[in-house]
C-alpha positions as CSV (number, residue, x, y, z in Angstrom):
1,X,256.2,149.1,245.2
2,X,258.4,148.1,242.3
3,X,262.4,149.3,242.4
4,X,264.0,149.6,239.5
5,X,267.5,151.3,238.7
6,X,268.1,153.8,235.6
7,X,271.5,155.0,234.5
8,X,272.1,154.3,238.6
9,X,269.0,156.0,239.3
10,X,267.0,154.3,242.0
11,X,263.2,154.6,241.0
12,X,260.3,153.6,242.8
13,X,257.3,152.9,241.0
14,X,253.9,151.7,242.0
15,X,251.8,150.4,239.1
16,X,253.3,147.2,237.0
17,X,252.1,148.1,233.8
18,X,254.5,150.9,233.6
19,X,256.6,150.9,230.9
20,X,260.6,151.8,231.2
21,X,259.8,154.9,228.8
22,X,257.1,156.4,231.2
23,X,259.3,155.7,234.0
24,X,262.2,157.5,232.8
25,X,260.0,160.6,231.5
26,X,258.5,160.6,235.1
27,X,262.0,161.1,236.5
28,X,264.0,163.6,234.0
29,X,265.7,161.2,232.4
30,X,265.8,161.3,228.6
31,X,265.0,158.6,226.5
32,X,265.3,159.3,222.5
33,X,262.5,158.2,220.9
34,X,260.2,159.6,217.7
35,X,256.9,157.2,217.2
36,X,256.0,157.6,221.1
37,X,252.7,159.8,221.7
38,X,251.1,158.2,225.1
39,X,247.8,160.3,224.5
40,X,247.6,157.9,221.3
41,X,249.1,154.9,222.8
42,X,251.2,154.7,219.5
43,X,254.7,153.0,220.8
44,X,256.6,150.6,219.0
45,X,257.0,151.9,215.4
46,X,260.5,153.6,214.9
47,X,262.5,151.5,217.3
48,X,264.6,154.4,218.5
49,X,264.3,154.8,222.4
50,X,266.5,151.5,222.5
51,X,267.6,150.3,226.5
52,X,269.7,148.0,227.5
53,X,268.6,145.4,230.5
54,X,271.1,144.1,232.7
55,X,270.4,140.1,232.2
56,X,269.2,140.8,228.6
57,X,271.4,140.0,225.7
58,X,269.4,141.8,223.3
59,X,268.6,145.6,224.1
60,X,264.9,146.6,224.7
61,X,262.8,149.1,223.2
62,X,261.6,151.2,226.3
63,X,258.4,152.2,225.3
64,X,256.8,148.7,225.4
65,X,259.1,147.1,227.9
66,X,257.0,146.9,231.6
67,X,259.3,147.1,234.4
68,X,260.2,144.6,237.0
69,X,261.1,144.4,240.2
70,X,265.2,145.1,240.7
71,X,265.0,146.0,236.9
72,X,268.8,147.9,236.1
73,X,268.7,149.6,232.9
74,X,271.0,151.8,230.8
75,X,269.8,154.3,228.9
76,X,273.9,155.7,227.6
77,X,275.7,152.6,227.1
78,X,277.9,152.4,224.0
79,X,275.6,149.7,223.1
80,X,272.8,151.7,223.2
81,X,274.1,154.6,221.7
82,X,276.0,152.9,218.4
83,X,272.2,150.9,218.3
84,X,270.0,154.5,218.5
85,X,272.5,155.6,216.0
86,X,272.0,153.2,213.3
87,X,268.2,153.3,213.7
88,X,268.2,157.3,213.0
89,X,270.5,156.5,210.2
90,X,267.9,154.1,208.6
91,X,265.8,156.5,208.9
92,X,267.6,159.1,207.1
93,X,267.9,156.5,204.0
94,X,264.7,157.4,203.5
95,X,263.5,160.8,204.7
96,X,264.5,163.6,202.2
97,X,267.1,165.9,204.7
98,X,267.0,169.4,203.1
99,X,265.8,171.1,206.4
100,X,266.4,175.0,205.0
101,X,263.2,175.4,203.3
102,X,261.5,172.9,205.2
103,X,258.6,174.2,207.7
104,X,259.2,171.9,210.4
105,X,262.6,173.3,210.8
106,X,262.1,174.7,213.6
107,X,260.1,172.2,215.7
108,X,261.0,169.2,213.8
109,X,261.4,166.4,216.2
110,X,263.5,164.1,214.2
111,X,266.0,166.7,213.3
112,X,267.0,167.0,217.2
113,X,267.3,163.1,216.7
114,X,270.1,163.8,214.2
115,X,271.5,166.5,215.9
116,X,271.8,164.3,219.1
117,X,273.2,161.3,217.7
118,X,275.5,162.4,214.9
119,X,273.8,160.1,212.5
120,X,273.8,160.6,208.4
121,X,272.0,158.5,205.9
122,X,273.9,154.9,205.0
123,X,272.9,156.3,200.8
124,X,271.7,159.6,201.0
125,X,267.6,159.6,199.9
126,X,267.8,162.3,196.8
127,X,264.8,164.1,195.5
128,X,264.4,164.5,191.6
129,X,260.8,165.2,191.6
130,X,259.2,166.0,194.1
131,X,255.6,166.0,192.6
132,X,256.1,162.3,193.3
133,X,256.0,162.2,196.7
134,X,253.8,165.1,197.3
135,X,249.4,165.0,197.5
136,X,247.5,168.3,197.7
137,X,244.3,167.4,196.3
138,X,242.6,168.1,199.3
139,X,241.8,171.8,200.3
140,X,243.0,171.1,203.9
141,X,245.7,168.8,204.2
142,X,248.4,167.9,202.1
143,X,251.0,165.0,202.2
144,X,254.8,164.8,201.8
145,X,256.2,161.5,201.9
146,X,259.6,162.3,201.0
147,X,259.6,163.7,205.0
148,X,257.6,160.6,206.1
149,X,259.2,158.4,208.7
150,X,256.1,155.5,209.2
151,X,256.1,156.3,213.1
152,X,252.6,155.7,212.5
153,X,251.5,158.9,214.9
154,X,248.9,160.4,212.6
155,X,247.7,157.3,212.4
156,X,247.1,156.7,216.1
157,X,246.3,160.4,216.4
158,X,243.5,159.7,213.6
159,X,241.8,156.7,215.4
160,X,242.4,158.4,219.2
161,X,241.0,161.8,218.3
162,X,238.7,161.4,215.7
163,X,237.4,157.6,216.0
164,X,237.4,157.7,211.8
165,X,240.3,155.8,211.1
166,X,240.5,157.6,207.5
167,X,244.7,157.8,207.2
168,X,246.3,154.4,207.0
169,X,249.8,153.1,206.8
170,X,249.4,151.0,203.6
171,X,251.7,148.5,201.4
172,X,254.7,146.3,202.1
173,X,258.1,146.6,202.6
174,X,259.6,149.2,200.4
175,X,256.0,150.4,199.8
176,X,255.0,150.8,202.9
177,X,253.1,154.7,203.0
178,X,250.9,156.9,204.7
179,X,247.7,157.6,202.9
180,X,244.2,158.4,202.7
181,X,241.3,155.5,202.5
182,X,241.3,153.9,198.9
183,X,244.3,156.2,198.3
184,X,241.1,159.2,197.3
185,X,241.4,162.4,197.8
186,X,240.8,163.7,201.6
187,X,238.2,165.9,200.8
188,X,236.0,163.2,198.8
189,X,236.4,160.2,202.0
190,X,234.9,161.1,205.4
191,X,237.9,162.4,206.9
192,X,236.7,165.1,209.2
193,X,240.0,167.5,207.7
194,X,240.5,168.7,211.3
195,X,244.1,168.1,211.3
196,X,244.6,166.3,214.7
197,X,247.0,163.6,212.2
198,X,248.8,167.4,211.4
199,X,249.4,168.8,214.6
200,X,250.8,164.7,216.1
201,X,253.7,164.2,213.4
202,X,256.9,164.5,214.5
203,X,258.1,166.1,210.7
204,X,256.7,167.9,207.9
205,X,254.8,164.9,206.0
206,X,251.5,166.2,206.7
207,X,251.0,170.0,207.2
208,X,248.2,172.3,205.7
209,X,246.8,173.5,202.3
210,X,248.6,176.8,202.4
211,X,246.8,180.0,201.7
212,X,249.9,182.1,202.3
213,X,250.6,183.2,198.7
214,X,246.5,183.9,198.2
215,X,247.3,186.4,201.3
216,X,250.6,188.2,199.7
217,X,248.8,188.0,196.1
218,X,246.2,190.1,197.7
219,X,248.0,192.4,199.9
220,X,250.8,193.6,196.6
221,X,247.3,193.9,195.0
222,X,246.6,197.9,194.9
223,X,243.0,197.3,193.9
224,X,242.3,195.0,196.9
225,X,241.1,196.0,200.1
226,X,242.6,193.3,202.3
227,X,241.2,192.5,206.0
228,X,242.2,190.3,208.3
229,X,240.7,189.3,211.3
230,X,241.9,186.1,214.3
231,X,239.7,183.4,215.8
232,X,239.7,183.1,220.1
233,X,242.0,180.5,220.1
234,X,244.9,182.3,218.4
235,X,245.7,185.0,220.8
236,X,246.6,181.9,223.4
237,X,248.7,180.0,221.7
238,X,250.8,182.6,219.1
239,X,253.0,183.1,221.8
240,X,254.1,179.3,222.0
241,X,255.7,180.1,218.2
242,X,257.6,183.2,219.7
243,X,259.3,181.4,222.8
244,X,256.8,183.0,225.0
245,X,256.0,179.9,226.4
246,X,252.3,178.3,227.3
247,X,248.8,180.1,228.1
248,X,250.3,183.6,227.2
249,X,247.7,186.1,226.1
250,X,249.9,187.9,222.9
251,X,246.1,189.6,221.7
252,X,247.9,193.2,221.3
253,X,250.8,192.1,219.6
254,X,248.7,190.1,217.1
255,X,246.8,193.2,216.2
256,X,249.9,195.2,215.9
257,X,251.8,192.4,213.6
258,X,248.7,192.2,211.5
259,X,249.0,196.0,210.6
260,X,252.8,195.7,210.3
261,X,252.1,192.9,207.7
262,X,250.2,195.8,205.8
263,X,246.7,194.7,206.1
264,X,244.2,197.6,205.6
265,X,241.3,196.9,208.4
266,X,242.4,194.6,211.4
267,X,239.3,192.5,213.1
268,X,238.5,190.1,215.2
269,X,236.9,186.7,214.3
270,X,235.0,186.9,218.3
271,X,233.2,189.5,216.6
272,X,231.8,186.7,214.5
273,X,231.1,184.7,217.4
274,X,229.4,187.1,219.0
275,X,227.1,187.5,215.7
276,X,227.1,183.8,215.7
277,X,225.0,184.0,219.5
278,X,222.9,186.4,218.4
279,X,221.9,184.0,215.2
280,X,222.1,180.4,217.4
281,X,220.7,181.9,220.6
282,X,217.6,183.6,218.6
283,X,217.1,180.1,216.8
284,X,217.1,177.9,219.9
285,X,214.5,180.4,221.1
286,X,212.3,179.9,217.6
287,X,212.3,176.1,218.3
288,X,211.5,176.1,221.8
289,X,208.2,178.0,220.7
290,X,207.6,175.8,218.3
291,X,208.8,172.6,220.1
292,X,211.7,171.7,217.9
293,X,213.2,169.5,216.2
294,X,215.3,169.4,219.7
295,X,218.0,168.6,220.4
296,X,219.5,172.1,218.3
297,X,223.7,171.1,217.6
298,X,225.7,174.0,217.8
299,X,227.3,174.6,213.8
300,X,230.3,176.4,214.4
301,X,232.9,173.8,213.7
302,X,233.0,172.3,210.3
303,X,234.7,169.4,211.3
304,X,232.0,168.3,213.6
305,X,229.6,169.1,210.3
306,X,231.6,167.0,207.6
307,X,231.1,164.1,210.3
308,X,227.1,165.2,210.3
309,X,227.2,165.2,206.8
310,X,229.2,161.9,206.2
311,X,228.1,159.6,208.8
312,X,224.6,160.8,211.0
313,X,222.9,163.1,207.7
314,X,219.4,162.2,210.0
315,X,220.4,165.1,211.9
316,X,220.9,167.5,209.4
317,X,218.0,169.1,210.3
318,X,218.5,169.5,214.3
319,X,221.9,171.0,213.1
320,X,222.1,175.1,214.1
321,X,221.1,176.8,210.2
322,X,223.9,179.9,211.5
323,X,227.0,179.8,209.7
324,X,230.3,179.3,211.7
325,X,231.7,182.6,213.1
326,X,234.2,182.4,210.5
327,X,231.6,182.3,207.6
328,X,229.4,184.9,209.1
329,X,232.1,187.1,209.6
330,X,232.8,186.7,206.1
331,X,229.4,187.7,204.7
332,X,229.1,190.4,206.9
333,X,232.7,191.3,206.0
334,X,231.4,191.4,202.1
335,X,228.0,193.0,202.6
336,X,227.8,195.5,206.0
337,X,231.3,196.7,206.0
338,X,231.7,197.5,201.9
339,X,228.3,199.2,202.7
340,X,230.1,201.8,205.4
341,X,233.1,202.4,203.8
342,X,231.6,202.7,200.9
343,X,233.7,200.2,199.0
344,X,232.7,197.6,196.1
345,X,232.2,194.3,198.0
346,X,234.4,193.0,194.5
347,X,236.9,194.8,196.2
348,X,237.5,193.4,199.5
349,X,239.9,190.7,200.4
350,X,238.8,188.6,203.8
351,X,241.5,186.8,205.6
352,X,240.7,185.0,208.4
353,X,243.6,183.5,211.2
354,X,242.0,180.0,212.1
355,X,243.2,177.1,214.4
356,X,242.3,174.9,212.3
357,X,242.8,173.4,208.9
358,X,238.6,172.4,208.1
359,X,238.2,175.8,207.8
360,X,240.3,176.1,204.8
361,X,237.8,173.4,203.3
362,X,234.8,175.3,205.1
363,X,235.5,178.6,203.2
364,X,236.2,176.8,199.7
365,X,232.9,175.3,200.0
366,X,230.7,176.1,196.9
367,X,227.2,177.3,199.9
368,X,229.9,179.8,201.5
369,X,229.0,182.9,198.7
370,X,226.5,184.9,198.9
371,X,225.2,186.8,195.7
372,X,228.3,185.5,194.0
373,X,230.5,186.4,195.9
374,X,232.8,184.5,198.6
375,X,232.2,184.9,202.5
376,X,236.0,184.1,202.7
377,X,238.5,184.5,200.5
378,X,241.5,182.8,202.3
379,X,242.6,181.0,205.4
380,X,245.9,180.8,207.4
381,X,246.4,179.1,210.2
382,X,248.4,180.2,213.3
383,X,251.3,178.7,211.8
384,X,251.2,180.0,208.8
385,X,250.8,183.4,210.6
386,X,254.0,182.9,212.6
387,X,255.8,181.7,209.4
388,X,254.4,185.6,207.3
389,X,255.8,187.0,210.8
390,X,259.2,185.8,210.8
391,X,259.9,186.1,207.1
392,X,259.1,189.7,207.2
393,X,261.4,190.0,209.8
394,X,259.3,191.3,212.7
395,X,260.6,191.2,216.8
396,X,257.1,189.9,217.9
397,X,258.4,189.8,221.1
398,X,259.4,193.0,221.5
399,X,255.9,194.6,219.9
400,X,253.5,196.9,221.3
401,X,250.1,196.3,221.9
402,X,247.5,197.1,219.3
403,X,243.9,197.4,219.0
404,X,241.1,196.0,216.5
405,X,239.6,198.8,214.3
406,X,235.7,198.9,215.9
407,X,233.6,198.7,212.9
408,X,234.2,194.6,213.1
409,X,236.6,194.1,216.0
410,X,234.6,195.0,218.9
411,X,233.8,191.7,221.4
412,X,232.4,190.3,224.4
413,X,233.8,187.6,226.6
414,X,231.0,185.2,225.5
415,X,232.9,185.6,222.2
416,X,236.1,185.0,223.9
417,X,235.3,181.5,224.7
418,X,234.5,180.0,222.0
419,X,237.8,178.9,221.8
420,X,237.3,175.9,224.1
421,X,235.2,173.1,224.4
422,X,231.5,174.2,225.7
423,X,232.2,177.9,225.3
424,X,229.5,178.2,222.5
425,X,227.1,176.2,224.8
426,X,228.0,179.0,227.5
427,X,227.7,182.2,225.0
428,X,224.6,180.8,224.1
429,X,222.9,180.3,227.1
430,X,223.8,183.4,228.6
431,X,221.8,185.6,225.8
432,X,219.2,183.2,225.6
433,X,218.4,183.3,229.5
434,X,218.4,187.2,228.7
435,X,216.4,187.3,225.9
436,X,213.6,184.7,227.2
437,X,213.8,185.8,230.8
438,X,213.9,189.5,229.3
439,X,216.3,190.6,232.2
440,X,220.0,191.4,232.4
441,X,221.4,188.4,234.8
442,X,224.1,189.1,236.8
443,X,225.0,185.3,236.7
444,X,226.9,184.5,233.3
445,X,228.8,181.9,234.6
446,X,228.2,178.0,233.4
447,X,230.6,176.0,235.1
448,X,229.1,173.1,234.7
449,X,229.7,172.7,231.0
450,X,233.1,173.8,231.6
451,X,236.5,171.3,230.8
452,X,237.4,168.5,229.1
453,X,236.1,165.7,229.9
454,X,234.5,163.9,226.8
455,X,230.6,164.3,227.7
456,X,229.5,166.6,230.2
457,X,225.5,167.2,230.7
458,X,223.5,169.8,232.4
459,X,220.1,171.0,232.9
460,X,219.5,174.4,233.1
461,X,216.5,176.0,233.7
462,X,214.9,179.1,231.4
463,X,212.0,181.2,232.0
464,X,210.8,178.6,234.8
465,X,211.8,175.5,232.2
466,X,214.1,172.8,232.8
467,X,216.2,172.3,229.4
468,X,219.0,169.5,229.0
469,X,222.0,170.4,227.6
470,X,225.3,168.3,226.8
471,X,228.3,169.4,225.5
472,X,230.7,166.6,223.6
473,X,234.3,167.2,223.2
474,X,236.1,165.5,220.9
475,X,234.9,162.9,217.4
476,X,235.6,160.1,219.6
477,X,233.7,161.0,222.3
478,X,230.3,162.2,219.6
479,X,230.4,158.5,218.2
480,X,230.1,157.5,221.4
481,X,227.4,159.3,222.6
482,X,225.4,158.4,219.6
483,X,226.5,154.7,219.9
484,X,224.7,155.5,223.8
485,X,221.4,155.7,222.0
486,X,221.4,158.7,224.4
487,X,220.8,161.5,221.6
488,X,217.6,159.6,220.9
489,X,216.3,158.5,224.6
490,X,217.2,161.2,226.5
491,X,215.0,164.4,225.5
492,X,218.7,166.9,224.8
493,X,217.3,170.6,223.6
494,X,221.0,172.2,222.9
495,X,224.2,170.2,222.0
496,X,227.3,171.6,221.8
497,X,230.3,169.4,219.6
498,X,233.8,170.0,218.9
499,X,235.9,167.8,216.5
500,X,239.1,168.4,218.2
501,X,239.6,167.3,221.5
502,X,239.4,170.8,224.2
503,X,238.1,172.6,221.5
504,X,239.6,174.8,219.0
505,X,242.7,175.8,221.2
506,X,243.8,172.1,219.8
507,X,243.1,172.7,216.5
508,X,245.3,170.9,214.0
509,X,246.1,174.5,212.6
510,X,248.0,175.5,216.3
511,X,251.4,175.2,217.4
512,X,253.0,172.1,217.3
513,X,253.2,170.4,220.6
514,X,256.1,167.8,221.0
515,X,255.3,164.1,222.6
516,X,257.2,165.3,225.8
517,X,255.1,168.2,226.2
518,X,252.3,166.9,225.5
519,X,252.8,164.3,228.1
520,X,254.3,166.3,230.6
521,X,252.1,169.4,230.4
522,X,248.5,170.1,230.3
523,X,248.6,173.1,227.3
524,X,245.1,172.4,226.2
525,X,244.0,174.2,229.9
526,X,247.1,176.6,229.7
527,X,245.8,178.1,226.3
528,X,241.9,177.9,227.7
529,X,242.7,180.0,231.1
530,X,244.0,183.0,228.3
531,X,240.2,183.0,227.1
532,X,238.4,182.6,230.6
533,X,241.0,185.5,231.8
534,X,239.6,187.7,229.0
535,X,236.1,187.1,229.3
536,X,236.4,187.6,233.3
537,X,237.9,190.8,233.1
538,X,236.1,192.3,230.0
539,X,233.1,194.7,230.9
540,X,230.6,193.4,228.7
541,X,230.5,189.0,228.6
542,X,227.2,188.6,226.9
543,X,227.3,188.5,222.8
544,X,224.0,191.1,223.0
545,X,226.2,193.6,224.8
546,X,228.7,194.0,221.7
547,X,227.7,197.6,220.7
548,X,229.2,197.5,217.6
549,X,226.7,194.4,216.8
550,X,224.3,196.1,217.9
551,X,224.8,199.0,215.4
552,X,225.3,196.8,212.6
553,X,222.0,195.0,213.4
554,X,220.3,198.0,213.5
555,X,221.6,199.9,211.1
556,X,221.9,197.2,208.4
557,X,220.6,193.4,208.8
558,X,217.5,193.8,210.9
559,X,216.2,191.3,213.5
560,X,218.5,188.5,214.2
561,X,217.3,185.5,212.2
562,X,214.9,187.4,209.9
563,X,215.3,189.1,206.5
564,X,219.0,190.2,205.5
565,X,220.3,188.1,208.6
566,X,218.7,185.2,207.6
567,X,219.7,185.3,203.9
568,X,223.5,186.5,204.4
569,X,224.4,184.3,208.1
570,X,222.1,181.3,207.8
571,X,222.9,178.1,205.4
572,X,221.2,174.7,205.0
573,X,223.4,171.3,204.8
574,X,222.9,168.4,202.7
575,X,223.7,164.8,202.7
């Protein structure tokens, strides 16, 4: 047991490779810092959570100092303080400090820096043109410098999360800056564009491709019929933006804001998943009758297929042909419901509410039209949401609960989970044990690909067969299952992968979650339980159950997988 003493604090601490930063955060006491993210292991970049070491002349950056036995630090000394200080000063010298129209206001972690130690810029950084500072080529993510502060977390996030290293910290000195590989545009390098480097900076330098002014263009348009409709993962982690706090289930309230906003039809993207089952689960049944290719990946996040695409295009052809539940939504949203309303298809305006920012690249893709005409029209992401919430000035808090209109918005629990990490390998097996076994099971429930750990595998037995599944959560985790040799040696019939690590309830579209938080509390299972709560309490958890589907498919695109469904829900990737 190692003793140490902070700001008189006696601490006991068992493992020697703890650093003075973990020990304080362990035992309430504060330490400023902004490059820190322990899920990252990024310290040791901004040189702001300065200590001082009794026995030290210099002070000691607490984030990569290990503590020692009889150890007395001070984390408030006038030495410390004047020291932190000029750091966040520094900083400020370059970091442009107009926080009114800024969209990290709110949230922005180096702001409560300022704030805390009273610190202004030694020459104030001005502005003149922006444009200079400023790269949007991509459809998904966009770069500010003029915000940047080289803490080097997307970075770290980047390499963590994704295992693609495709954001850099490039140049010396005065030209040190973040950037893509080779400088190129996101989009055209394999950056996965799941915005995981997004969600882990402390400030606004990276954020998303906005669709916002697509949305308001299309809602003051009085010859557009605009629909909306949110993904799972939305409902649990809205709140988080409202003080609500974590794992709050705000479904109602979403539905009500979205009418309040003046959208015409309100939906529900878990409608899309549930279409997205009946299309994967009907497919994995074609190929076990005709004995592959196996093993089927799941297609639903377009993350996981820019990695297909960019770096294992061998597999394109084990990849699920069924759009993402955003896509088929989309061409269902421009073909079946035009068709019952009576409405030009011309006419309608989809909207989507995605946790993610791939899926503002998914729906720009040139494959994502059918007949000419776009699946999706735009994407926000639960930020941007919040942000159209708050500027037209409504108490979310305080708001009733709404409902989805029926003719799209009906869903199942099985649609429900898709949110997290092996909830489309659960959907999917549930109506495929159905269909195969041609019963109703009682027993929905697949645990076993259930929470977060990076690989999980099961077998699972069908009509009397044994079929090995695997679900892989997170980039990281995919390269190293393929690195395994395992996809190849090990006969896999269904694999499940999510870019983003726990699935989409950590998009890089969600809420921003600060280094203490994220360290201190486990949100990715506070913003899952919402979506098990749902699907254990709703009456119907199997994607064939969804009534509204049902009618649709009977009334409009046939058998799932054949004819209309094939040609409107189905796509083909290439290299």
């Amino acid at each position: 047991m190692i003793n140490i003493v902070i700001d008189g604090k006696i601490i006991k601490i068992e493992d020697e490779k703890t650093t003075v930063l973990k020990a304080a955060l362990d035992n309430g006491i504060d330490i400023p810092t902004l490059c820190y993210l322990n899920d990252c292991g990024n310290v040791g970049k901004c040189g702001v959570c300065a200590v001082e070491v009794e026995g030290k002349n210099n002070l000691s950056l607490a984030c990569i100092t290990k503590v020692e036995d009889g150890m007395i630090i001070k984390t408030n000394s006038e030495k410390v303080q004047e020291r932190i200080k000029s750091r966040v000063s520094t900083l400020l010298d370059k970091h442009e400090f107009k926080c009114g129209p800024c969209n990290r206001r709110e949230n922005c972690e180096f702001l409560k820096l300022v704030i805390k130690t009273k610190a202004k810029a030694n020459t104030p950084f001005v502005v003149t043109d922006k444009l200079e500072y400023i790269d949007e080529r991509s459809k998904s993510i966009v770069i500010d410098r003029s915000k940047c502060v080289l803490c080097g977390r997307c970075v770290a996030a980047c390499k963590e999360k994704t295992g693609t290293e495709m954001i850099k910290i490039v140049g010396k000195g005065a030209e040190r800056k973040v950037s893509s590989i080779g400088n190129e545009c996101f989009d055209d390098t394999n950056c996965l564009l799941c915005g995981q480097c997004v969600v882990a900076c402390p400030v606004a330098a990276l954020s998303e491709k906005s669709h916002m002014d697509r949305v308001k263009e299309a809602l003051e348009d009085q010859n557009k019929h605009v629909i909306v409709a949110m993904a799972p993962s939305i409902r649990t982690s809205m709140g988080e933006l409202f003080k609500l706090g974590y794992g709050v289930d705000v479904t109602g309230k979403l539905y009500t804001s979205l009418r309040m906003l003046g959208f015409d039809k309100v939906f529900d993207i878990n409608f899309g998943a549930d279409m997205t089952i009946m299309e994967e689960a009907t497919e994995f049944i074609e190929r076990i009758k005709n004995n592959g290719p196996f093993p089927m990946f799941t297609s639903c996040c377009p993350s996981w297929v820019r990695l297909l695409e960019n770096y294992y295009p061998e597999f394109l052809e084990n990849l699920s042909s069924a759009k993402s539940p955003q896509q088929i939504f989309g061409a269902a949203s421009k073909t079946y419901y035009p068709e019952i309303e009576g409405l030009n298809p011309k006419d309608v305006f989809t909207v989507t509410v995605m946790p993610c920012t791939s899926k503002k690249f998914e729906a720009d893709r040139k494959e994502m039209a059918n007949d000419g005409i776009r699946n999706i029209d735009a994407v926000i992401t639960t930020r941007e949401l919040a942000k159209m919430i708050k500027d037209a000035k409504i108490n979310f808090a305080s708001l009733e609960d709404g409902e989805a209109d029926l003719a799209m918005g009906e869903y199942t629990g099985a649609g429900v989970i898709f949110g997290t990490t092996g909830g489309v390998m659960e959907a999917a097996l549930r109506t495929a044990k159905d269909f195969i076994e041609d019963k109703d099971l009682t027993n929905v429930e697949y645990s076993q690909v259930r929470g977060f750990e990076g690989i999980k595998e099961a077998t699972v037995q069908i009509g009397g067969e044994n079929y090995n599944v695997a679900v892989i959560n997170g980039s990281s985790n995919l390269f190293e299952f393929m690195k395994s040799g395992k996809v190849i040696g090990k006969q896999y019939h269904f694999i499940e992968v999510m870019s983003c690590p726990g699935g989409c309830i950590n998009g890089g579209g969600q809420p921003h979650v600060n280094a203490k938080d994220r360290e201190n509390i486990d949100v990715r299972a506070l913003r899952a339980s919402v979506l098990y709560n749902q699907d254990k309490n709703l009456e119907k958890r199997k994607s064939h159950k969804n009534s509204a589907l049902l009618k649709m498919y009977h009334e409009y695109m046939g058998a799932p997988g054949q004819g209309k469904a094939h040609k409107l829900l189905h796509i083909k990737y290439d290299k």
